[in-house]
Kinemage of the C-alpha trace (Angstrom):
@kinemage 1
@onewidth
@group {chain A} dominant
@subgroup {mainchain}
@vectorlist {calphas} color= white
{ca unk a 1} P 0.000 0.000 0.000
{ca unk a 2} L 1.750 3.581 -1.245
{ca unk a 3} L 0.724 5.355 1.389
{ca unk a 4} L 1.242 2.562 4.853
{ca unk a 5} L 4.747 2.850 3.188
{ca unk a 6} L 4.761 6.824 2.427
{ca unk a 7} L 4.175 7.015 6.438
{ca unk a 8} L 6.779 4.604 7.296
{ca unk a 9} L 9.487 6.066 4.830
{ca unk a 10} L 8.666 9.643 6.446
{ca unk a 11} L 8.213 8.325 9.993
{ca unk a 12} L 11.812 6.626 10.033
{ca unk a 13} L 13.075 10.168 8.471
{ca unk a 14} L 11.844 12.047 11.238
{ca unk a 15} L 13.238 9.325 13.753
{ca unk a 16} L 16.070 6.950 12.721
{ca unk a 17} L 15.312 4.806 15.498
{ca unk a 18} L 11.824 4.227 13.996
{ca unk a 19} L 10.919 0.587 13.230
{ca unk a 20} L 8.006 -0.480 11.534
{ca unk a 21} L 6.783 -4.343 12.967
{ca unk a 22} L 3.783 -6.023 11.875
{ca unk a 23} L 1.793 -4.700 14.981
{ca unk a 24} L 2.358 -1.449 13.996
{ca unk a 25} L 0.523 -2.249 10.631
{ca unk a 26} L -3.105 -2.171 11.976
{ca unk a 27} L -2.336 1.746 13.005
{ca unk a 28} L -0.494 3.051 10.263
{ca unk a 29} L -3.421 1.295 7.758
{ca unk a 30} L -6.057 3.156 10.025
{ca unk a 31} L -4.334 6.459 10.258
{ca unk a 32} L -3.554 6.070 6.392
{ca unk a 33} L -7.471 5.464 5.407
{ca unk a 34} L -8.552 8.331 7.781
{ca unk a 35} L -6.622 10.951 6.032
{ca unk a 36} L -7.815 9.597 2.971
{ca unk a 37} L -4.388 8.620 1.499
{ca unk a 38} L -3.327 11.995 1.008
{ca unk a 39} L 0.160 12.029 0.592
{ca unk a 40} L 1.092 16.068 2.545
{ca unk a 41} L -1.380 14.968 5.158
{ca unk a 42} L 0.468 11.419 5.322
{ca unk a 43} L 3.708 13.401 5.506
{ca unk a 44} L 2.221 15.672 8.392
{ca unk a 45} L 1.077 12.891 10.302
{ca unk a 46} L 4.957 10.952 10.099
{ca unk a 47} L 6.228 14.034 10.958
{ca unk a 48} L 4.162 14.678 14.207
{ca unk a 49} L 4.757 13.759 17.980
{ca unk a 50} L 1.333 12.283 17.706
{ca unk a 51} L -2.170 12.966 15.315
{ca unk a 52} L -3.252 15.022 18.163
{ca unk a 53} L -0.394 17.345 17.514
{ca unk a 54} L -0.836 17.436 13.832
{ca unk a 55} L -4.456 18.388 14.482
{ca unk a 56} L -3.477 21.095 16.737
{ca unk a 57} L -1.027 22.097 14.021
{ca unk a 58} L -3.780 22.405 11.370
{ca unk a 59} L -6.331 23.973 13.857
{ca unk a 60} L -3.636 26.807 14.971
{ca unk a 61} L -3.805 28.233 11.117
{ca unk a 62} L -7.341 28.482 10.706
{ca unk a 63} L -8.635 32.140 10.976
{ca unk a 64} L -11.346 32.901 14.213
{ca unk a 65} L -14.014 32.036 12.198
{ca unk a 66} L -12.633 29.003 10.527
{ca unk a 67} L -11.904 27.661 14.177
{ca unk a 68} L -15.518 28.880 15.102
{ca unk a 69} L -16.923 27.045 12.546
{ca unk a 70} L -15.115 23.923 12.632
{ca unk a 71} L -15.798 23.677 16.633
{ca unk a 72} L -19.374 24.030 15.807
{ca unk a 73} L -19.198 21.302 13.141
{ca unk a 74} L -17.459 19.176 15.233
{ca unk a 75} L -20.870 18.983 17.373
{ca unk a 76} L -22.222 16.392 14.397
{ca unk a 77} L -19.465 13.756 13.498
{ca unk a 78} L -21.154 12.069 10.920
{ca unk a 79} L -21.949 14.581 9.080
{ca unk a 80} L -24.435 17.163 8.373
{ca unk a 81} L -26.007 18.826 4.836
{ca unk a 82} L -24.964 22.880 4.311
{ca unk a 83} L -28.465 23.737 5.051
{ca unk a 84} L -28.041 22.145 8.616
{ca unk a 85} L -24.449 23.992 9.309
{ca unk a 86} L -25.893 26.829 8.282
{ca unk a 87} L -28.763 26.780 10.758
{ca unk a 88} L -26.585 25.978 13.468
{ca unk a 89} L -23.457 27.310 12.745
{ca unk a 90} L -24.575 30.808 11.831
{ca unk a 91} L -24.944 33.625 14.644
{ca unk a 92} L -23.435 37.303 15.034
{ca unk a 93} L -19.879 35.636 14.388
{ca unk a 94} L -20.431 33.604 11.556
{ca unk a 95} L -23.190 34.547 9.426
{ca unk a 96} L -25.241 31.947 7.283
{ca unk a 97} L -23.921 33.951 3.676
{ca unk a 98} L -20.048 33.316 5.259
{ca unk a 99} L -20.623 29.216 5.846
{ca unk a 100} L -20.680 27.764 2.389
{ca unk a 101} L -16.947 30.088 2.043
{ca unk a 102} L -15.766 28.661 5.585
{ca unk a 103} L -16.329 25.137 4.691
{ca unk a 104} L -14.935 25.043 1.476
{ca unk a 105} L -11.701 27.016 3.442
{ca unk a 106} L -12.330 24.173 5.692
{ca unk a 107} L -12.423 21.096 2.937
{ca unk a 108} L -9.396 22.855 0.904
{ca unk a 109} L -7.114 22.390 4.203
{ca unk a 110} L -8.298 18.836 4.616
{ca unk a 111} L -10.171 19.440 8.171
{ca unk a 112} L -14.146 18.776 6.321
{ca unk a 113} L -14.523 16.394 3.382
{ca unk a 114} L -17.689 16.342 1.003
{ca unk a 115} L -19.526 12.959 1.118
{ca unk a 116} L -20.983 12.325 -2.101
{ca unk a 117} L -24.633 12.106 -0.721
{ca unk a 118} L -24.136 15.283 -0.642
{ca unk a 119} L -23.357 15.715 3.585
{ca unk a 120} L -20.192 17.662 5.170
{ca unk a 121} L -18.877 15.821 8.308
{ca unk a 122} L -16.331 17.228 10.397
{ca unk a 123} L -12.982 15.002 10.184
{ca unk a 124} L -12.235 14.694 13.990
{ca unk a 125} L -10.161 11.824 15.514
């Protein structure tokens, strides 16, 4: 799998002491599939003291009302339609015109994907 061995390559750059054993392989497959095989977010994740980090790392660039919105999305992890973060996403801080613009900010930097029912969940781990 390109990307299990993407993680390990970069993992074992960032620490030489890194060594990938087969019980390892159930992780690195799971945190491979969650960040859908993308190979900078793969890199990130190598790269970082744990996904909790890289997360924080991610979160910390967002502007206020990225962060606002992405907290509020978080609320629904399975998902939810625009019509639905709009309704309860939107107040004086984020208004319901500025949430189609925040999640695609959001699903650009990886943090909210686009189900193809048509649904944006929050990616939180």
């Amino acid at each position: 799998m390109p990307a299990v061995d993407l993680f390990v390559e970069r993992a074992h750059a960032a620490d030489a002491t890194f060594a990938f054993s087969v019980s390892d392989a159930p992780a690195v497959a799971d945190i491979c599939r969650r960040l859908d095989g993308i190979p900078f977010a793969i890199e990130l994740a190598a790269r970082q003291q744990t996904m909790r980090a890289c997360i924080d790392w991610s979160y910390d660039l967002l502007s206020d009302a990225e962060r606002t919105l992405f907290r509020r999305m978080a609320i629904s992890p399975d998902g939810c339609t625009l019509t639905a973060a709009e309704e309860v996403c939107k107040d004086d801080a984020v208004p319901a015109a500025c949430v189609l613009n925040l999640v695609s900010a959001l699903t650009s930097k990886s943090l909210v994907s686009r189900r193809s029912d048509g649904s944006v969940p929050a990616i939180v781990s």
